[in-house]
Every structure is written in structure tokens, then in C-alpha cells.
C-alpha positions in Angstrom: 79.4 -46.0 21.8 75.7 -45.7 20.8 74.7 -45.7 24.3 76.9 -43.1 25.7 76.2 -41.2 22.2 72.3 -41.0 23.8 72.8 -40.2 27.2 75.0 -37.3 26.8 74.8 -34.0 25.6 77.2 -32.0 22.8 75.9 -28.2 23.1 79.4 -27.5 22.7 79.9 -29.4 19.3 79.4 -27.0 17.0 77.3 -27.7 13.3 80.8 -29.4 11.7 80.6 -32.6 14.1 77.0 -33.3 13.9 77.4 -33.4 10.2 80.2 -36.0 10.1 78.1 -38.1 12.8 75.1 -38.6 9.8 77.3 -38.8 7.4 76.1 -35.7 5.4 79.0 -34.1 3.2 80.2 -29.8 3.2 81.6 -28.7 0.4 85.0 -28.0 0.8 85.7 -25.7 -1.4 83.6 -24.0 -4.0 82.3 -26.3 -7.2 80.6 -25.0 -10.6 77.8 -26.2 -9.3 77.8 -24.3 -5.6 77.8 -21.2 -8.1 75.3 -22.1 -10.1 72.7 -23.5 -7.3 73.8 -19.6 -5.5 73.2 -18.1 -8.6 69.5 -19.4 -9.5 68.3 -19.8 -6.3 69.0 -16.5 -5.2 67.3 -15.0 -8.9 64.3 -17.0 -8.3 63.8 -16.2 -4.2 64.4 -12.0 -5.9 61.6 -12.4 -8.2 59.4 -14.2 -5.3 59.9 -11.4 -2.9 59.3 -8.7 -5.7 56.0 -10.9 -7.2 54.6 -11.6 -3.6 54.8 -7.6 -2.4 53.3 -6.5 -6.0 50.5 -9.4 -4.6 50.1 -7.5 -1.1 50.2 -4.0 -3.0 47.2 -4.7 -4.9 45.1 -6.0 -2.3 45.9 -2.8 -0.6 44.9 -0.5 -3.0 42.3 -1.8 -4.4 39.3 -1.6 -2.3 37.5 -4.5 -4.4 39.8 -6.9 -2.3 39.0 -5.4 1.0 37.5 -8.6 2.3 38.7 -11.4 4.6 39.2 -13.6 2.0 41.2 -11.3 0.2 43.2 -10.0 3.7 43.9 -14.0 4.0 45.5 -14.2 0.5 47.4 -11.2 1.6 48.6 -12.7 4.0 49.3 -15.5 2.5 51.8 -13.1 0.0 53.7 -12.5 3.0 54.1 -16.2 3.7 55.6 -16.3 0.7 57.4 -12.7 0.9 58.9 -14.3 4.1 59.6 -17.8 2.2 61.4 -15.8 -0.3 63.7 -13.9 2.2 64.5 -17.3 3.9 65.3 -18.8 0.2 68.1 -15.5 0.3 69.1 -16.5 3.4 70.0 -20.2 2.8 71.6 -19.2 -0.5 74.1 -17.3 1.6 74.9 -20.1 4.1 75.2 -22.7 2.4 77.8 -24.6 0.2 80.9 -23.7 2.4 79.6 -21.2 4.0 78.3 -23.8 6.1 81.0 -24.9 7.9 81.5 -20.9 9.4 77.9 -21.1 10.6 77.7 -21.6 14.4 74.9 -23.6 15.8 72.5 -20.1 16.6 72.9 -19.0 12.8 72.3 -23.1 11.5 69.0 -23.2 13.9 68.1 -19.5 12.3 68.2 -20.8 9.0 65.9 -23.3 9.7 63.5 -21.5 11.7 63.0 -19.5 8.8 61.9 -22.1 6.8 59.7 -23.5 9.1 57.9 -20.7 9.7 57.0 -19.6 5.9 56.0 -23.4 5.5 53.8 -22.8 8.8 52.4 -19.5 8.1 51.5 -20.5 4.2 49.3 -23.8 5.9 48.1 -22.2 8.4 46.9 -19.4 5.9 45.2 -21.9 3.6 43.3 -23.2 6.3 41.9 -20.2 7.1 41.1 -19.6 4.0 39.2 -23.1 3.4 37.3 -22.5 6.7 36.4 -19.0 5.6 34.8 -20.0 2.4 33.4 -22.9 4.0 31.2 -20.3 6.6 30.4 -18.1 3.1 29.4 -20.6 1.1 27.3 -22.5 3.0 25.4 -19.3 4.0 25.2 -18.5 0.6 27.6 -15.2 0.3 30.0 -14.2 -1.7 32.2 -12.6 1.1 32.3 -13.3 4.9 31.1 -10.6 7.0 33.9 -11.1 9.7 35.2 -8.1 11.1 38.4 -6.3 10.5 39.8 -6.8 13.9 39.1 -10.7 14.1 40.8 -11.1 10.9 43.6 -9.0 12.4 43.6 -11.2 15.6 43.5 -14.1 13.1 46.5 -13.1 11.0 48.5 -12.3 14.4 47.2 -16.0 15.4 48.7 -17.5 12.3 52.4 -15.9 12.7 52.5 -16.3 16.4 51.4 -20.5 16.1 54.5 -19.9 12.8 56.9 -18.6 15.1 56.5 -20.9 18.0 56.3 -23.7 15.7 59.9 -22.1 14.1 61.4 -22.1 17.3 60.7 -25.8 18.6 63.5 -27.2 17.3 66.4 -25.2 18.4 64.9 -24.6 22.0 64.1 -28.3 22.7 63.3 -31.0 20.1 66.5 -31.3 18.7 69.0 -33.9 18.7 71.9 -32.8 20.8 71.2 -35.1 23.8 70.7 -38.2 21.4 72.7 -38.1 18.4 71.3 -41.6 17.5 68.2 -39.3 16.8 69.5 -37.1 14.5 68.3 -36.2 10.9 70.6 -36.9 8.3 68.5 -34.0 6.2 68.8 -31.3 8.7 71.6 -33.0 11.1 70.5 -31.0 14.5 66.8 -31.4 14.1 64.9 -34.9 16.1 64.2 -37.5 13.3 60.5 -37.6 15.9 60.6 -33.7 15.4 60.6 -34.5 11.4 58.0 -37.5 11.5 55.8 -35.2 13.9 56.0 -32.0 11.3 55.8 -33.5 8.3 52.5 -35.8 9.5 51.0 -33.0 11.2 51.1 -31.0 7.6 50.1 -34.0 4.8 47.0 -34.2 7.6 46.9 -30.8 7.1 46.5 -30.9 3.5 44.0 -34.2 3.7 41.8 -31.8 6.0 41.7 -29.2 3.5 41.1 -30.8 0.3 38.5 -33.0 1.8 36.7 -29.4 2.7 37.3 -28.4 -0.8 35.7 -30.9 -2.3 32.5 -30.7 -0.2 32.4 -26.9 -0.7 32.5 -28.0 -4.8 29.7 -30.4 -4.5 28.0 -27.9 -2.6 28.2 -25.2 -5.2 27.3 -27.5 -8.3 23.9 -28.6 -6.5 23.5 -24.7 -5.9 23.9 -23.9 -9.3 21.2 -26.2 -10.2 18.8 -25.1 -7.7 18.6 -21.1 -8.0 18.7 -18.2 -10.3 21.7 -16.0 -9.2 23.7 -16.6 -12.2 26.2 -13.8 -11.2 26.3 -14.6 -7.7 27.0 -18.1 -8.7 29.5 -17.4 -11.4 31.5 -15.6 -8.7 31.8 -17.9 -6.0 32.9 -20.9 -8.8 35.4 -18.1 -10.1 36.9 -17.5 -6.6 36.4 -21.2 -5.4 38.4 -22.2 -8.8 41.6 -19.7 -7.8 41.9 -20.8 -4.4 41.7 -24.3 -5.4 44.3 -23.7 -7.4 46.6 -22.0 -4.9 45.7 -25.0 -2.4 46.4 -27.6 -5.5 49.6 -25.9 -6.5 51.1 -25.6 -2.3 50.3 -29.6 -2.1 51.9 -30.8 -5.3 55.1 -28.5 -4.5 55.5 -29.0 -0.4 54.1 -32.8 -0.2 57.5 -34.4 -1.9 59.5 -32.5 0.8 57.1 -33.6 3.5 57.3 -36.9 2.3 61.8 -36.5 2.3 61.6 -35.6 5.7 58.7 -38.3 7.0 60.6 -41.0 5.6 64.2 -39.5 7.1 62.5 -39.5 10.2 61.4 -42.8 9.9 64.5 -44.4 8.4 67.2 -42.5 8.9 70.1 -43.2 6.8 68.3 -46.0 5.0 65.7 -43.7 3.5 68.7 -42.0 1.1 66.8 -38.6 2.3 69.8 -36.8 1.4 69.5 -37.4 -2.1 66.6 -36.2 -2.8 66.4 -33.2 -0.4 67.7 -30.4 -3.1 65.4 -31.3 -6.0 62.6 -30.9 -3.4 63.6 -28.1 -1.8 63.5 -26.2 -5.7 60.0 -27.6 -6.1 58.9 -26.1 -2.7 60.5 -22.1 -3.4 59.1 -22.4 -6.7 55.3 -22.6 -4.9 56.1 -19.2 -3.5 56.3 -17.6 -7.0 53.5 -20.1 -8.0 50.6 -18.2 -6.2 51.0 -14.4 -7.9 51.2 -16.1 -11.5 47.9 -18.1 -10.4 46.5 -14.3 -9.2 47.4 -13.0 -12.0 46.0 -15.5 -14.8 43.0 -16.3 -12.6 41.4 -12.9 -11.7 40.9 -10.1 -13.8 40.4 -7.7 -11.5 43.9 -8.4 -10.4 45.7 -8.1 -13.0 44.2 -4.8 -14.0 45.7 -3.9 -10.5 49.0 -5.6 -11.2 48.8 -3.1 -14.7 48.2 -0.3 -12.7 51.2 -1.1 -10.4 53.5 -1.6 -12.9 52.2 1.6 -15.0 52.9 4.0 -12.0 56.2 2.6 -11.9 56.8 3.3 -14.9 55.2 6.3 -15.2 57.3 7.8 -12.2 60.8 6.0 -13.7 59.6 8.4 -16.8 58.5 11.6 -15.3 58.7 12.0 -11.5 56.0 15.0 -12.0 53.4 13.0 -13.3 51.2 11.2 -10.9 49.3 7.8 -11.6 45.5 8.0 -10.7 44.1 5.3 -7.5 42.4 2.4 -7.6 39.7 3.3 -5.7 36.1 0.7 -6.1 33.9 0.7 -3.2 32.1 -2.9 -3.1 32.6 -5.5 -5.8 30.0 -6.2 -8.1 28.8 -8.9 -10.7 30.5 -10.1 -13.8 27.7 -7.8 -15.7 28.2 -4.9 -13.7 32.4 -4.3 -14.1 31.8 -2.1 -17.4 30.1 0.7 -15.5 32.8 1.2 -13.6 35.8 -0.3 -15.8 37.0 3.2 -15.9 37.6 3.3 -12.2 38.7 0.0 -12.0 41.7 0.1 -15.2 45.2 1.9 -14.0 45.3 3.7 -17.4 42.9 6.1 -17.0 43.0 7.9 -20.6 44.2 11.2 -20.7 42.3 13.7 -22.9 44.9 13.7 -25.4 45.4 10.0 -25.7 41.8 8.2 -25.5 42.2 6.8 -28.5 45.6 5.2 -28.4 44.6 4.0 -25.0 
């Protein structure tokens, strides 16, 4: 049975049969729990969608983040956005929903997944090889031009999209059932041990850069007098760390889930573990705007201004909330000069002193 099971094919089969063959249970009919797992998972992927675009707002209207670095961390918000959207999307087929999914829709949901995860690593490696150039060249921003960092953000979601689409075009199980995931039931167990090693390397590359561009700065520090300059980089250095640091601790379990799926199969007990680590991973995508947020003043002031136009318009539809309009960053010592232009709430004459 084993034999024939890997010599012939079952594109007809639809997602039902390939479950029973691993052994992974639907849910028959829906539990407390189906409504509570719907129920949070789709509040929290909400909040990430909402969190992420007030991310990519700020960088847009704030010309203090009109940089590469910053157009990277954009991008990285709409990793996330994306994440967020696929979150929805598994919420609402999943449970028994799944059994109604034909094999198209079950490869979709997937895909979706796969290609936030690829677009978020790809984007922090970009990001690690763009402060990497700076830093070593001793600046606080690269000078990279608007359209490579356009060709490089296209790059990113082309590499996600092809990567999103390998399983369901041609590394999947359906020709060798002996191969199949008991996580994800149509994906290759070699397709698993390939992605998931291809993206803990991933994160071994990065933090190994890291850590180089840190011993790097500290001697810096030591060796010349551009205390601003120097306070700046750390800052920035210190937030993306922190972005890279929080992405590792909340994707490597998951990596690890489906590494040791595809090397054991059944025996690893993937199954088990796979919805604790798939909460862990959505959380990361909310994650990153809290880090923004805490981490950088100047975008939180933005964040402020966001949130008072909103307000402001929800209140009075006439009353329009002033820009954030700063043409180059500038030091630490230097924001109070133009803190004014900078703050969403600009006083009014008849409130300067409440505000």
C-alpha cells in the first residue's frame, strides 16, 4: 500500500482525504473552543491590520522618515498588514469550515502565510544590510536612491510571492502521500525541512550582522566626538534590534514545529504544538508598531497626530488637522527648534495654554 501510495497521484482527492491519511482531526461540528479561537484570533489580526497601516501612515507623512531605512520598516508594516489579513483569512476557514474548502482555497490559505512570513524576513534582511553599508561608512542614513529602494521593495514581494506559490504548483505531496505533513497535510515534509532551514539560517545571518554592527558602534563611540551622531545610530540600531529580536523569539518555535514535522513526521507530535505557535507568530505582527511606538519619539508624536485628526474630524468634519511636514532629521539637541512642527497639536491661539 505504501508503494502504490508513492507512485500515484490523487489531484482529484480533495483536502478531506489527505487529512484522514496523517491522521490530523476536523472538527465536526462547532466546539466552545472553535468560537473562542474565531473570536480572538480574528480581534487580534483587526488590531494588527489597523496598528500596522497607522505604522505605514506615519512614515508617509512625516518627512523625517523619508529614508531607506525608514521605506524598509514600511514595508515591513505591510508584511505585517498582509500577515494580518491572512490571520482573517484562516480564522474564516478553519474549524469546520475546513472540510468545505477545496484544494485551490486550502493552498490559498497557505500561500498567504507564506508570503507575510517571506516578505517580513526578507524585509529584515534588508534592513540589516542597509545599516550594515551606513554604519560602517559612518552615516546616519543610506544615500540609496528612491528608485532602488522601490526596485528592492518590488524584489522582496516578488521572491514572497514565488516563494508562496511553491507549494501548491509543485512541491507538494499529492504524488507521494508517504511525504505529507501532518501540520499542513498537502505541503512536502522536504518542502517544510527546506523552508524552515532556509529561515533559522536566515535569522543566524542576521543576528550575527547585528552583533558586529554593535561592536562596531561601541569602539566608535569611544574613538570620536559626534555625541549626537552617535546617540542616533545606537537609538535606531537599539529599535531595529528589537524588531529583529522580537520576529526570532516569535517565528523560530514555529520554524522549529515544522523542521521537526518534516523530519519526523508523525513521531515529532507537530500537531500538538502547531496552534500555540501559530498565536505566538500573529502576535509578532502587532509586536513591531508597539516597539515603534515605545522606541522612537518622533513616532509616536506622529502616531498622536494620526489619532488627533481622527478625532478631530469624528468631532467636527470642518476643522482640519495641520501636516507633519520636517524636511531632514536632526540631532537629539536640535528637535526643540522645531518641536512645533514636529507635535500634531499645534496650539490654537485660544488654547496654548491648555495645550
Amino acid at each position: 500500500m505504501e508503494n502504490s501510495a508513492s507512485n500515484t497521484c490523487y489531484y482529484n482527492h480533495n483536502v478531506t482525504f489527505f487529512y484522514d491519511w496523517v491522521g490530523k482531526k476536523i472538527s465536526e461540528v462547532w466546539t466552545t473552543r472553535d468560537f473562542v479561537v474565531i473570536g480572538l484570533g480574528l480581534t487580534v489580526s483587526i488590531v494588527v491590520v489597523l496598528a500596522n497601516l497607522m505604522v505605514m501612515a506615519a512614515i508617509f507623512i512625516n518627512r523625517r522618515f523619508h529614508f531607506p531605512i525608514y521605506y524598509l520598516l514600511g514595508n515591513m508594516a505591510a508584511a505585517d498588514l498582509f500577515a494580518g489579513i491572512s490571520y482573517i483569512n484562516l480564522m474564516l476557514n478553519t474549524g469546520p469550515w475546513t472540510r468545505l474548502l477545496i484544494k485551490e482555497q486550502w493552498y490559498i490559505r497557505g500561500a498567504l502565510i507564506d508570503i507575510s512570513l517571506t516578505a517580513s524576513v526578507a524585509n529584515l534582511f534588508a534592513v540589516a544590510l542597509e545599516r550594515h553599508q551606513t554604519i560602517f561608512t559612518m552615516q546616519l542614513h543610506s544615500k540609496m536612491t528612491k528608485r532602488r529602494v522601490v526596485l528592492l521593495i518590488v524584489g522582496i514581494w516578488a521572491v514572497s510571492i514565488i516563494m508562496g506559490l511553491v507549494p501548491s504548483t509543485f512541491w507538494n505531496c499529492e504524488c507521494d502521500l508517504n511525504d505529507c505533513s501532518t501540520v499542513a497535510p498537502l505541503y512536502s515534509r522536504r518542502f517544510l525541512i527546506f523552508w524552515a532551514v532556509l529561515n533559522l539560517l536566515t535569522f543566524f545571518i542576521m543576528m550575527a550582522m547585528y552583533t558586529r554592527i554593535f561592536i562596531y558602534v561601541r569602539y566608535q563611540n569611544q574613538h570620536t566626538s559626534e555625541t549626537w551622531h552617535n546617540q542616533a545610530v545606537v537609538n535606531l540600531m537599539k529599535t531595529i534590534s528589537m524588531v529583529l529580536g522580537a520576529f526570532v523569539i516569535c517565528w523560530t518555535p514555529g520554524l522549529v514545529v515544522l523542521l521537526l514535522d518534516g523530519l519526523l513526521g508523525k513521531a515529532s507530535r507537530a500537531n500538538d504544538y502547531e496552534k500555540f505557535c501559530l498565536v505566538i507568530a500573529e502576535c509578532n505582527s502587532l509586536v513591531n508598531p508597539i516597539i515603534y511606538s515605545l522606541r522612537d519619539d518622533e513616532m509616536r508624536r506622529t502616531f498622536k497626530h494620526i489619532l488627533c485628526c481622527l478625532c478631530q474630524r469624528g468631532a467636527d468634519q470642518q476643522r482640519e488637522c495641520p501636516p507633519v511636514e520636517i524636511d531632514s532629521p536632526l540631532p537629539e539637541e536640535g528637535q526643540r527648534k522645531c518641536e512645533a512642527q514636529a507635535l500634531c497639536l499645534s496650539p490654537e491661539p485660544d488654547n496654548i495654554e491648555d495645550s
